[in-house]
N, C-alpha and C positions, 0 to 999 in steps of 0.2 A: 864507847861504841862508835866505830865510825857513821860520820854523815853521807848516807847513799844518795851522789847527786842522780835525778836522770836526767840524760839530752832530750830537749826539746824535740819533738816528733814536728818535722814539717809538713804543713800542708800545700797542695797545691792549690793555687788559686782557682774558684770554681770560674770554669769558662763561662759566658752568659749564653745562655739559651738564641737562638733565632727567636724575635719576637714572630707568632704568626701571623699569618696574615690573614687581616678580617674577608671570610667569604664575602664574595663577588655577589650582591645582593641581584637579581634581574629585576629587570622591570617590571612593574606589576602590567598585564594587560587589560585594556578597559573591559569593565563586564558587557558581557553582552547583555541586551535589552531585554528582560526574560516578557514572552508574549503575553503570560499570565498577569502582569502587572500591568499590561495597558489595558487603557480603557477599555470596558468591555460593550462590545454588543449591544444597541436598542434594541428591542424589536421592532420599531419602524426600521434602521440601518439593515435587518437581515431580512425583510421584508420590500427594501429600495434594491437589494444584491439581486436577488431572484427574479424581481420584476423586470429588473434591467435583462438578463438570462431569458428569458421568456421572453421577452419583446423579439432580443435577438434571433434566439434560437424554439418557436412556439412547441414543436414535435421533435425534441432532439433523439436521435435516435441509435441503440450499440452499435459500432461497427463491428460486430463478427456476427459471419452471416449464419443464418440459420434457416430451418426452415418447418421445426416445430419444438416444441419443448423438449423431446430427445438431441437431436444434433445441438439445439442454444448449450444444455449441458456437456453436452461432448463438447462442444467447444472452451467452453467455458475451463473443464480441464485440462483442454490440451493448451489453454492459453499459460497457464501458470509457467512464469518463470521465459516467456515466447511473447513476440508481437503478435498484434490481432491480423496485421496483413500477412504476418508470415503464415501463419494459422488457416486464412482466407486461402489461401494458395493451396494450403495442402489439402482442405478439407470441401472446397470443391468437386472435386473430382471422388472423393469418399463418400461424400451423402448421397452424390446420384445413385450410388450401388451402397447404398447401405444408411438407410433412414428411420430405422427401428432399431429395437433391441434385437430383435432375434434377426433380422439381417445382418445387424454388427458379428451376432455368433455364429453366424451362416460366413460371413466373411473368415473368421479366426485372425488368431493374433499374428499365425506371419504375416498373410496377405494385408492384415491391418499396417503393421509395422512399416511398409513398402510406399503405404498411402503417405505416413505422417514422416518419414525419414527424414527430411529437413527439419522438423522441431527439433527443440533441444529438449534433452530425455524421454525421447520417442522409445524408449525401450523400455520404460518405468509405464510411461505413460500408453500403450498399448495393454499392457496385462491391465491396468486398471480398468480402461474403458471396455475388455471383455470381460470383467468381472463384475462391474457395474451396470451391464448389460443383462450377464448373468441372475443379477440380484432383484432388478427391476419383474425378469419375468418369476422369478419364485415368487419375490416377495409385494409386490408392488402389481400383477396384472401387469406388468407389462407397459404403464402409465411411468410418467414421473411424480410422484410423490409431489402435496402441496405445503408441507411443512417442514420449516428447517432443521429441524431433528431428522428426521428421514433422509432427507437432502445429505445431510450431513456425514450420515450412514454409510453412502455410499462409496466402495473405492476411490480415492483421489478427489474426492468431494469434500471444501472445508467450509468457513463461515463465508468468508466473502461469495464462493461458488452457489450457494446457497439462496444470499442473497440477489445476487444477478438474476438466478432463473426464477425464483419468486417475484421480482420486478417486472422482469419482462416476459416472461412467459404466460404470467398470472394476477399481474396490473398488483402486487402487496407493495405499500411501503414501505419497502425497505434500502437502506444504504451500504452500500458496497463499497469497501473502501481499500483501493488500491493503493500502489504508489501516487498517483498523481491525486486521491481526494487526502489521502493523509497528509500530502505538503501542503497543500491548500488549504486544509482543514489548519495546519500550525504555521503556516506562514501569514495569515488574514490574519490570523487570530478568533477568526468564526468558531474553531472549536477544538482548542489546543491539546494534546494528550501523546505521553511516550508510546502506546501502542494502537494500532488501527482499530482493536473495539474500544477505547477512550474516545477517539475521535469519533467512531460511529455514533458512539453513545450520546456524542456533545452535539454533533451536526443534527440526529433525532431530538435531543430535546429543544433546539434553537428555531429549526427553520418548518414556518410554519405549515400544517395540512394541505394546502390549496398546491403548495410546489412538490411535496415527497414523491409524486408519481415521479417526477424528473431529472428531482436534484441531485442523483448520484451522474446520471448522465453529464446533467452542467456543467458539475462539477471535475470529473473525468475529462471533459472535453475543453473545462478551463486550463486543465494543469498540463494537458497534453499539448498542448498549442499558443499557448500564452502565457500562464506563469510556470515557464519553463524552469528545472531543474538548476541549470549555470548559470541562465543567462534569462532571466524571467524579461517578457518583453512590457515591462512596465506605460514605456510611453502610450502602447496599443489599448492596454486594460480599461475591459468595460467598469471596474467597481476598484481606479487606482486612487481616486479621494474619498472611500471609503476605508480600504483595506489599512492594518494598522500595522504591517511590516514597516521597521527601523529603516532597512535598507531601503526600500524604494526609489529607482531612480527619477521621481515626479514629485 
């Protein structure tokens, strides 16, 4: 029987691959200082904050003008999302012709609408303020309400709105926490928290009785003029060797 040679089957040589290349690690960036980890609070230190606040400022007082616990509310909504001077501007000239609820619905919402036209969402915010008008004389006499449930109730009426007019309309303490105490509130490190009732919550259990009548004010009036947003004016701060922001420039 014959021997079946076979040929040799060639192969090609295997080409070597591209080694790849090790990803491009970035830089890791330093963490940030979390607030919650520094030192926290005495109560002597939030107790030196206030005092120092009160020295300066004994009766601080809101800047949007009012002229009884209806318009403070009206104002109060038409501030959302609006400066309080721009607010002041338009609602001057509305409370002289319309200082109650039932004068607001004597007025109606176009002629309202006319008054507040410079705010921004003067058009959301008109239908509210005649229907919270509305609400007060079914429901309320015609009064504002002293509780912030009720408060709360009302067209365009939320937790902060609530609180304001219970402060100030009605001497409660309570804290109201805007943009400017919520930065304040997490930039001190007085009473750090992802949402403004965190902070309200922390700022109430921190800072003692003798100051709540005012501390929402203080504090308002600290973050609006001195620990500014971009550019916080540290070297001015009344309470800058106390406060335990990282950045600080003191």
């Amino acid at each position: 029987m014959a021997k079946i040679t076979r040929k040799p089957v060639l192969r090609k040589a295997a080409v070597p691959k591209k080694m790849a290349r090790p990803a491009a690690t970035k830089p890791k960036a330093p963490a940030k200082k979390s607030l919650k980890a520094t030192r926290p609070w005495t109560p002597a230190e939030v107790h030196e904050v206030f005092s120092r606040f009160r020295k300066a400022n004994p009766e601080p007082k809101g800047e949007l003008e009012h002229v009884n616990p209806f318009t403070l509310l009206v104002a109060v909504v038409l501030s959302a999302q609006a400066t309080d001077a721009g607010v002041n501007k338009a609602t001057r000239a509305l409370f002289e012709v319309a200082d109650t609820p039932q004068k607001m619905l004597d007025l109606g919402e176009e002629r309202l609408r006319e008054y507040i036209k410079t705010i921004g969402l003067y058009r959301t915010k008109a239908r509210n303020v005649i229907s919270l008008s509305a609400k007060l004389l079914s429901e309320f006499g015609g009064e504002v309400p002293r509780t912030r449930a009720e408060i709360e109730s009302l067209p365009g009426a939320g937790r902060k709105t609530a609180n304001v007019v219970l402060n100030m309309a009605f001497g409660e303490h309570t804290m109201a926490v805007d943009t400017h105490v919520f930065r304040v509130g997490n930039r001190t490190g007085l009473a750090p928290g992802k949402t403004p009732l965190e902070v309200e919550l922390g700022l109430e259990k921190v800072i003692p009785a003798e100051f709540m009548l005012h501390a929402h004010h203080w504090l308002i009036l600290h973050g609006r003029y001195t620990c500014l947003a971009r550019k916080p004016r540290c070297d001015v701060c009344l309470i800058n060797d106390l406060c335990r922001w990282p950045e600080k420039t003191v």
